[in-house]
C-alpha positions in Angstrom: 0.0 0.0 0.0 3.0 2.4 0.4 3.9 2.5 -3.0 0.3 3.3 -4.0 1.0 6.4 -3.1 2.7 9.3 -4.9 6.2 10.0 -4.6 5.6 13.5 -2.6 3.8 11.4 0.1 5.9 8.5 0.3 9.0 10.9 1.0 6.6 13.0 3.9 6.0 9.5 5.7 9.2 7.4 4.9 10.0 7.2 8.9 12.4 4.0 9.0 15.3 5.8 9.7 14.0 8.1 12.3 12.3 5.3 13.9 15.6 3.0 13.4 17.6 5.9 15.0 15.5 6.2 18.1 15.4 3.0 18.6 19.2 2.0 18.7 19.5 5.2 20.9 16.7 3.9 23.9 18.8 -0.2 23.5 21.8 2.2 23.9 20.7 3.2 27.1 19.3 0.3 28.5 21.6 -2.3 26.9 23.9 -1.3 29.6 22.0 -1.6 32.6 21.3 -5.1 34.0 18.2 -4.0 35.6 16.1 -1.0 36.8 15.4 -0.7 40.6 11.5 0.0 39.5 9.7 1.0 36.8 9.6 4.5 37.1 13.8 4.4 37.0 12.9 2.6 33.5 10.7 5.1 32.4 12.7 7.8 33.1 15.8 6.8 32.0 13.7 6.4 28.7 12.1 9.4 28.9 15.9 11.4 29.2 17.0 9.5 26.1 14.4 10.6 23.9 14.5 14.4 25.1 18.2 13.8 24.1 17.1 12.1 20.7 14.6 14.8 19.9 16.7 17.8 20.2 18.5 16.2 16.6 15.2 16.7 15.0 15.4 20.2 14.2 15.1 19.9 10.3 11.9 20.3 8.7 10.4 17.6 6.3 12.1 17.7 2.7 9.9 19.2 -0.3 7.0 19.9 2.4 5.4 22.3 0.6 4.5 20.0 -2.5 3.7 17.1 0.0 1.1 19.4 1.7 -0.6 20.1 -1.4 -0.5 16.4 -2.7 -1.8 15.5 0.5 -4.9 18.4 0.1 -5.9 16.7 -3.4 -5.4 12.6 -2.6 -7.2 13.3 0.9 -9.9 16.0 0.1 -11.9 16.9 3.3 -9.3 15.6 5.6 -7.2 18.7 6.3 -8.3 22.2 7.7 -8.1 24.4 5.2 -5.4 26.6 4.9 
């Protein structure tokens, strides 16, 4: 179904990389701890490794522009107008 879309779109949702990324950076943090003294430690080691992941993602989405209006015409309706 991916590639039923058009280019513009597929480029605006392609996420394996970013997804890929954050995950190898949340094993990084817990590959190296044998175990977490509760669940909350867990959670907030995770928590600290994506606020640290997140602060990469300052670049906007390539070609958004055309992507936006692709996405206006193949899903009429859907988006608030502009």
């Amino acid at each position: 179904p991916f590639f039923g879309y058009l280019p513009e779109i597929r480029r605006a949702v392609y996420t394996t990389n970013c997804v890929e990324a954050l995950n190898f950076q949340l094993r990084k943090v817990t590959k190296t701890k044998g175990a977490f003294p509760s669940e909350d430690a867990a959670l907030k080691v995770l928590y600290l490794a994506i606020q640290r992941a997140s602060a990469k993602w300052s670049g906007p989405i390539k070609d958004w522009r055309s992507a936006l209006n692709v996405f206006t015409i193949v899903f009429e309706g859907r988006l608030p107008a502009r």
